[in-house]
TORLO-578967 format. One record per residue (C-alpha): residue in one letter; x, y, z; residue number from 0. Coordinates in Angstrom, 2 decimals, m for minus. Example, Ala and Ser with C-alpha at 12.3 -4.5 7.8 and 13.67 -1.06 7.14 Angstrom:
<sites>
+-----+---------+---------+---------+-----+
! res !      px !      py !      pz !   n !
+-----+---------+---------+---------+-----+
!   A !   12.30 !   m4.50 !    7.80 !   0 !
!   S !   13.67 !   m1.06 !    7.14 !   1 !
+-----+---------+---------+---------+-----+
</sites>
This chain:
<sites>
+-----+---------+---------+---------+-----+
! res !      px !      py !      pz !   n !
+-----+---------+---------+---------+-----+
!   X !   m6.15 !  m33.04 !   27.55 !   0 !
!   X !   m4.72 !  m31.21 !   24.22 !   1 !
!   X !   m0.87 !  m31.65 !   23.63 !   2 !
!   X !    0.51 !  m28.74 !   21.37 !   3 !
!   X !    3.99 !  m27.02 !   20.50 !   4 !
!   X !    2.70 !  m23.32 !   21.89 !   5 !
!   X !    4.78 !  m20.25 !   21.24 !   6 !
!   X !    3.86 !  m17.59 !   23.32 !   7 !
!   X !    3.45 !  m14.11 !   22.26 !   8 !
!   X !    2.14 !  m12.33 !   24.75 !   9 !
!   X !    1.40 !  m12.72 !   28.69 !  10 !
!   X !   m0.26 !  m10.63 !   31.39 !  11 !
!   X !   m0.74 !  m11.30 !   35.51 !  12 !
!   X !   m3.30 !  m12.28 !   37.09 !  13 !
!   X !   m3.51 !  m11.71 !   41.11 !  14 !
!   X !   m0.22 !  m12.98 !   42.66 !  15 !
!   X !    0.90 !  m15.62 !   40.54 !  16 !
!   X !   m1.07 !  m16.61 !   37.87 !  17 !
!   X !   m0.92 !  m15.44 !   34.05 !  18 !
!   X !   m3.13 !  m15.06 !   31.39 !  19 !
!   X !   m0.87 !  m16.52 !   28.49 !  20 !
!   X !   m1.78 !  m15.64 !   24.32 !  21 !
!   X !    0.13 !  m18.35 !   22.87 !  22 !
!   X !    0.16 !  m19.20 !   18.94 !  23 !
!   X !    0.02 !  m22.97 !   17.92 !  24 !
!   X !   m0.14 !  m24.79 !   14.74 !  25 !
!   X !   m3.52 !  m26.79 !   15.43 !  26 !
!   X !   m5.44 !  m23.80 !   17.43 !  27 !
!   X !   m3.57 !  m20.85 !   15.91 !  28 !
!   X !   m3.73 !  m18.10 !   18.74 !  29 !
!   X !   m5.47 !  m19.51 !   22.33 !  30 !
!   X !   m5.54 !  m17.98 !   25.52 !  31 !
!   X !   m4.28 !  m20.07 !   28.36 !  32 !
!   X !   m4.33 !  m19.66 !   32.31 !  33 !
!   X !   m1.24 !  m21.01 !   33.46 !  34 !
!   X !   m1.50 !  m21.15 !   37.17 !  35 !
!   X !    0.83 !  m20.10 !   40.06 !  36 !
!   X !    3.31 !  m20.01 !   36.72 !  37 !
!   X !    4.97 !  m16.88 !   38.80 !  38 !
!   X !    6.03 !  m18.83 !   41.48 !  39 !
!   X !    9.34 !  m20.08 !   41.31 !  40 !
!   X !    8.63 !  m23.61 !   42.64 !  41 !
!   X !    6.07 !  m23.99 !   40.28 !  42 !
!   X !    6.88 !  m26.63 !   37.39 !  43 !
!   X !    5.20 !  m23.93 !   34.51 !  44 !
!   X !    7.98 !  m21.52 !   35.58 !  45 !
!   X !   11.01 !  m21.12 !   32.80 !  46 !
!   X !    8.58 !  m22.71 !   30.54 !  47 !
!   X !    6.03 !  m20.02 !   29.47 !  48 !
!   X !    7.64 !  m16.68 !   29.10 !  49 !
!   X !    7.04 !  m14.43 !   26.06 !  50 !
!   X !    9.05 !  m15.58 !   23.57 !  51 !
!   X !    9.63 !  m19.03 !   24.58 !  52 !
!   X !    8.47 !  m22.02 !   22.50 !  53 !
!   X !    7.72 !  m25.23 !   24.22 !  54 !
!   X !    5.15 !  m28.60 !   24.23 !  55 !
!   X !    2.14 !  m27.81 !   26.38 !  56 !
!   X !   m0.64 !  m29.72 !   28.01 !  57 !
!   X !   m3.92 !  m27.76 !   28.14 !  58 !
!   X !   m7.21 !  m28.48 !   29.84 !  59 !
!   X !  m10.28 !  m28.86 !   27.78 !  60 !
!   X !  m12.74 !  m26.32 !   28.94 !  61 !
!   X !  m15.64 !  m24.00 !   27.77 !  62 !
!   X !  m13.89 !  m21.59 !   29.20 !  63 !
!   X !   m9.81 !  m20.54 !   29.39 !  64 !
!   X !   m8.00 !  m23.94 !   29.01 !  65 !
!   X !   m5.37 !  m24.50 !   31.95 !  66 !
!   X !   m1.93 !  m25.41 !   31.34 !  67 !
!   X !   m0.83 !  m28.21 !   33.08 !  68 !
!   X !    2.22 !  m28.97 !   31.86 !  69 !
!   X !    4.68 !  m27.51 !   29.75 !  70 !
!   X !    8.68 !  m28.57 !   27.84 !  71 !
!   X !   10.65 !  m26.04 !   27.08 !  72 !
!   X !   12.09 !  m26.58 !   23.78 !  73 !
!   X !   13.16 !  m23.50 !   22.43 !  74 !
!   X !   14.09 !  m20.20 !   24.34 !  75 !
!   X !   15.77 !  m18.29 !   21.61 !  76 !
!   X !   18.26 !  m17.15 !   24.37 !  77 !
!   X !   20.75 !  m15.28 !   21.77 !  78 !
!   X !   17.15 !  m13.52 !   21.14 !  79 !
!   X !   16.39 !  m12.61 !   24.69 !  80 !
!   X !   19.78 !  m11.47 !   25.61 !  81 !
!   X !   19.38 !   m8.74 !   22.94 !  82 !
!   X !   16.91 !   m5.50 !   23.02 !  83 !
!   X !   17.46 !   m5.10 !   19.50 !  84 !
!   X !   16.63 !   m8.92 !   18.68 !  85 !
!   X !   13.79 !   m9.04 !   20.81 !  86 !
!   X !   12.31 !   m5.74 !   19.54 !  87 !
!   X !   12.76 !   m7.23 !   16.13 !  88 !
!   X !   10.72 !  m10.35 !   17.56 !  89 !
!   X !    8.44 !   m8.65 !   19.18 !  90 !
!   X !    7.44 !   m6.41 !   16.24 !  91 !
!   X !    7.23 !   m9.89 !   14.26 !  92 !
!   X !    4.62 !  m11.56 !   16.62 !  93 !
!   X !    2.64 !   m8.23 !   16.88 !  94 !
!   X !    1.76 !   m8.47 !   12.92 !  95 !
!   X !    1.16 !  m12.13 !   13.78 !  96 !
!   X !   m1.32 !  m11.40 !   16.50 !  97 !
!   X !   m2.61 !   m9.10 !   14.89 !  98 !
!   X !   m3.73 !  m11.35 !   11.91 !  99 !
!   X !   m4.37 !  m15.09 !   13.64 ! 100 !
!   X !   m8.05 !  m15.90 !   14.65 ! 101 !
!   X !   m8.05 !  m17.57 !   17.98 ! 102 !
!   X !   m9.32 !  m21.64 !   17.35 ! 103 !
!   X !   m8.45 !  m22.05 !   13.56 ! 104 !
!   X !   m5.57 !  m23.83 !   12.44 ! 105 !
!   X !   m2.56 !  m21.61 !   11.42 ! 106 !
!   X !    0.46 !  m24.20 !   11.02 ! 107 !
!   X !    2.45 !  m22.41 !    7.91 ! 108 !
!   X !    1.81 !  m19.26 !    9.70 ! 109 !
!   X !    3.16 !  m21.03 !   12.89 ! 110 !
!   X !    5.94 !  m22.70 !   11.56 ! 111 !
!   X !    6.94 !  m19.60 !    9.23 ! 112 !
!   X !    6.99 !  m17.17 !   12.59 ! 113 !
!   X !    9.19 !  m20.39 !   14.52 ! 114 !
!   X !   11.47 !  m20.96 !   11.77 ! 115 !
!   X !   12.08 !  m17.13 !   11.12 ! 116 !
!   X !   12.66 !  m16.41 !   14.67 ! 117 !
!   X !   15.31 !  m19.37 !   14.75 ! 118 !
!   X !   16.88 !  m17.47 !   11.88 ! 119 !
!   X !   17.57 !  m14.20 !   14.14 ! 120 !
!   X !   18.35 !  m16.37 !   17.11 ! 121 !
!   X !   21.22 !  m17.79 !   14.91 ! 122 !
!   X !   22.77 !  m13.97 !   13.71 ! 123 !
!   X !   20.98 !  m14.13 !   10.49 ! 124 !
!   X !   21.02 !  m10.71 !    8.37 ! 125 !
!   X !   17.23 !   m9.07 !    9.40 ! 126 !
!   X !   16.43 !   m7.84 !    6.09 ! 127 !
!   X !   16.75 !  m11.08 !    4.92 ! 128 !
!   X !   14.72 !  m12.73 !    7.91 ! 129 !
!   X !   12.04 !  m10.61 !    7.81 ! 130 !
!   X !   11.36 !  m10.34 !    4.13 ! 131 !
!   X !   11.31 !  m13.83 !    3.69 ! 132 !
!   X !    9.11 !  m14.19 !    6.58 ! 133 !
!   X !    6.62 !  m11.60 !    5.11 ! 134 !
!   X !    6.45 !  m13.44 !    1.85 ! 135 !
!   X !    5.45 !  m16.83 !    3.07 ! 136 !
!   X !    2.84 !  m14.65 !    5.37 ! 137 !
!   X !    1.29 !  m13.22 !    2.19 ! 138 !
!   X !    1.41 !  m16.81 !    0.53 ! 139 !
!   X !   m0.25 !  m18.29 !    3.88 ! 140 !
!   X !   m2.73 !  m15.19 !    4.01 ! 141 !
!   X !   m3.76 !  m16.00 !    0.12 ! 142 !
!   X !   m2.41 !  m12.29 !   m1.27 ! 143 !
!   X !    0.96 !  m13.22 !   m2.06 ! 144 !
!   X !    2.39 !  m11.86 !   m5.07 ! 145 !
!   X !    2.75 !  m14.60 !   m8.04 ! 146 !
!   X !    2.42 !  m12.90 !  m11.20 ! 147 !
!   X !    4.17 !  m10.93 !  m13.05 ! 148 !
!   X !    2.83 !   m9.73 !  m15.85 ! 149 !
!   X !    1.73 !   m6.13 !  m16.89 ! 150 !
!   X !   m2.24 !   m6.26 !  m15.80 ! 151 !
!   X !   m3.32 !   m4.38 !  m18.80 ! 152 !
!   X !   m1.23 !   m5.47 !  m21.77 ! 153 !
!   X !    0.38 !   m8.96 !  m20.13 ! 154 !
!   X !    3.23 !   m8.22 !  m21.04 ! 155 !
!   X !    6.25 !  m10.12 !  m18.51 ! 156 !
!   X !    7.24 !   m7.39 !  m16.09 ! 157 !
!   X !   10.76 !   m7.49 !  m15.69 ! 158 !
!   X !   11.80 !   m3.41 !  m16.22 ! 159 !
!   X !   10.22 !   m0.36 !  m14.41 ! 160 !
!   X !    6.60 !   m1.20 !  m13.35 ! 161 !
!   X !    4.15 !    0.07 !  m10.75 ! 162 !
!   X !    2.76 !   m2.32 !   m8.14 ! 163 !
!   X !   m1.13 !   m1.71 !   m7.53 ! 164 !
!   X !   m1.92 !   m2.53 !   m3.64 ! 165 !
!   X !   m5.66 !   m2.83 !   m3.84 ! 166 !
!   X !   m5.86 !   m4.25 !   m6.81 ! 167 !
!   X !   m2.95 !   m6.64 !   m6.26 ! 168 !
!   X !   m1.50 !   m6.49 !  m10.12 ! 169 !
!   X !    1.21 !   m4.50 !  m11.61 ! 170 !
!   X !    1.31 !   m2.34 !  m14.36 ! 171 !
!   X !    4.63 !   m1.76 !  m16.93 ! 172 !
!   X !    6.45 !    1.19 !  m17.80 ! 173 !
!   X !    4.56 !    0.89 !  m21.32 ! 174 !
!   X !    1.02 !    1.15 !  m20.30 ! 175 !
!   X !   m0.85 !    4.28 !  m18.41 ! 176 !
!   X !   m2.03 !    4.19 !  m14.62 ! 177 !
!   X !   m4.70 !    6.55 !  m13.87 ! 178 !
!   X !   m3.41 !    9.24 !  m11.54 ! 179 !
!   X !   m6.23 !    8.49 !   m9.08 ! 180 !
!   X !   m4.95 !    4.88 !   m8.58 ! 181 !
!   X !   m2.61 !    4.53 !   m5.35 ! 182 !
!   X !    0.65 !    2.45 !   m6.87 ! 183 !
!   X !    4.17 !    1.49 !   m5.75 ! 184 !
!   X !    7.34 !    1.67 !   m8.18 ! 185 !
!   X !    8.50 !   m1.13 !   m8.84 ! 186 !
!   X !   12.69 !   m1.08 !  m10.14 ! 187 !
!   X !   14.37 !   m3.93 !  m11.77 ! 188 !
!   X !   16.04 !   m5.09 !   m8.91 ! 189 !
!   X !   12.76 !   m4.96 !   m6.43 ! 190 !
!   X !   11.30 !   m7.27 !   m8.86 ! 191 !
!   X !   13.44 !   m9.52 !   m9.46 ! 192 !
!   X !   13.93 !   m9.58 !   m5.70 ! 193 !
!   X !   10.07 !  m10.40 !   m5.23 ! 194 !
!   X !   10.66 !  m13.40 !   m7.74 ! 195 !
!   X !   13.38 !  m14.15 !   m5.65 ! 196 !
!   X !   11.15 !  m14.66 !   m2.81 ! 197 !
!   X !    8.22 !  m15.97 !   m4.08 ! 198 !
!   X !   10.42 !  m19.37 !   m5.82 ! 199 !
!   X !   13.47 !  m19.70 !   m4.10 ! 200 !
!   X !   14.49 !  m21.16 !   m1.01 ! 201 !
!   X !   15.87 !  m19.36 !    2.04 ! 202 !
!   X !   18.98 !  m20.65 !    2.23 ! 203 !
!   X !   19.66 !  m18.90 !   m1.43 ! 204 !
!   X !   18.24 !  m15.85 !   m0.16 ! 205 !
!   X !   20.88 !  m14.99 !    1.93 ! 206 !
!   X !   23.97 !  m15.92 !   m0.30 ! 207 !
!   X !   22.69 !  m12.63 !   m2.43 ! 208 !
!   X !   23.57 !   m9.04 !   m1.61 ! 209 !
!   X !   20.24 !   m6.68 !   m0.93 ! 210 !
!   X !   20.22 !   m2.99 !   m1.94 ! 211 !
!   X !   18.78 !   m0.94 !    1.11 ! 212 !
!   X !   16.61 !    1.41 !   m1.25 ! 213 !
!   X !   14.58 !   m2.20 !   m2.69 ! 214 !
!   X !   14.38 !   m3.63 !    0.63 ! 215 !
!   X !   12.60 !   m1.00 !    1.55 ! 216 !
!   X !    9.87 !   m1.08 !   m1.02 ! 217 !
!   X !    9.72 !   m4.90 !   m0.84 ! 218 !
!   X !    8.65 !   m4.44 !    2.72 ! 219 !
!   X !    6.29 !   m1.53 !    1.88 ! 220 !
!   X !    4.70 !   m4.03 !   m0.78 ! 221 !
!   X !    4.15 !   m6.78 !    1.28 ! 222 !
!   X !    3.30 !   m4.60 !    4.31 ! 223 !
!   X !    1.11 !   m2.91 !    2.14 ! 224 !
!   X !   m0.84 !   m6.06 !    1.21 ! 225 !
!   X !   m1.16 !   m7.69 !    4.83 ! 226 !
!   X !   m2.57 !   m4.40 !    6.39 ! 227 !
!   X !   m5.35 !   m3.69 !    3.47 ! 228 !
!   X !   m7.76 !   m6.45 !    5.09 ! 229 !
!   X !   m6.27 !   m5.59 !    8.27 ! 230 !
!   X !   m7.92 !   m1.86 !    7.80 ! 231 !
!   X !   m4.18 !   m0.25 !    9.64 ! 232 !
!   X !   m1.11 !    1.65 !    7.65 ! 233 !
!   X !    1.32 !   m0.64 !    6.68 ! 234 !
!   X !    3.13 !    1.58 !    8.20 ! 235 !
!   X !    2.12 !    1.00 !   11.80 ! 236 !
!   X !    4.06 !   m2.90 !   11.06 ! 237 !
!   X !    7.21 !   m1.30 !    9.67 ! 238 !
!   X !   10.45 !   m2.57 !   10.86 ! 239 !
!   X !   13.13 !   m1.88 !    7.80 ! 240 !
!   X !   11.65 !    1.58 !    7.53 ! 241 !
!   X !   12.31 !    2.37 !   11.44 ! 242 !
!   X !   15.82 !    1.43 !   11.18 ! 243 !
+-----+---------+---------+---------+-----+
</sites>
């Protein structure tokens, strides 16, 4: 038997009352799992293992789909699930993250970044705030997270009007020439020193500050932007600021 803290993220039925279950986990990251007669209501999986719904599972070991047996419920976001807006917002957040895990390879920052930013909406936190933070420790975890700032071609400390270069993952300052071939992002004061924001300080200090609408835009286009380039999609397609 495996015990894990599962998170599930997506489910689909199976004949009358079973269900194919994608749950995310920090030792396994995403897994499959046939939870059994889980649709019946006298069945001791039900309550436990809906999307959305974190909880302490006991899976089979198998070649093939591992069964849950068992299941805790220890989290079910409820201010989350009583809202369409919150649980579009949480949706859209485990899509990316689906979208990204491998299934059998160990994920736990990724895990606990998606638990602990989902408890942060559950709770009435600002979403701006939530989900840029969020996408910043994903770009850490995912090894393309944005750490220095200096001008690419003449090192100088970026701190005024720059240009952020997706594919090549540097920036460039207002002093120095980008080719007009090159696909870049401006970068303002204030979007900067928001992205240093993120990349050293906690969470909690994140949301004592005040966020322009404008730069928290672009911050999620730039981090967006770097997730989807191995992901071969438009950054776009994972927007959630820019959708309103």
């Amino acid at each position: 038997m495996i015990k894990t803290l599962s998170l599930v993220i997506k489910k689909q039925n199976l004949g009358e009352a079973d269900r194919l279950i994608t749950i995310l986990t920090p030792g396994m990251g995403k897994k499959r799992v046939l939870a059994v007669s889980s649709r019946r209501s006298t069945s001791r999986l039900a309550g436990h293992l809906d999307t959305l719904m974190l909880s302490e599972i006991m899976l089979t070991r198998s070649n093939g789909l591992p069964r849950v047996v068992a299941a805790n419920l220890k989290d079910p976001f409820i201010n989350i699930r009583a809202s369409y807006e919150l649980i579009d917002k949480a949706l859209g957040l485990t899509k990316l993250v689906e979208r990204i895990v491998i299934e059998d390879v160990e994920q736990e920052a990724i895990f606990a970044s998606t638990v602990t930013a989902l408890r942060h909406l559950d709770r009435g936190d600002d979403w701006a705030k939530v989900w840029l933070y969020f996408l910043s420790q994903l770009t850490d975890a995912l090894g393309v997270g944005i750490s220095r700032f200096r001008c690419h071609l003449c090192q100088r400390r970026v701190t005024e009007q720059a240009r952020w270069v997706p594919h090549e993952r540097w920036f460039v300052c207002g002093h120095c020439q980008v080719s007009p071939s090159i696909l870049f992002v401006e970068a303002s004061p204030k979007l900067i020193k928001l992205l240093m924001i993120l990349r050293s300080e906690s969470y909690e200090f994140l949301r004592k500050i005040r966020l322009d609408e404008p730069v928290t835009l672009k911050t999620e286009e730039i981090f967006l932007r770097e997730i989807t380039n191995w992901l071969n999609r438009p950054w776009s397609d994972y927007a959630s600021l820019a959708r309103g």
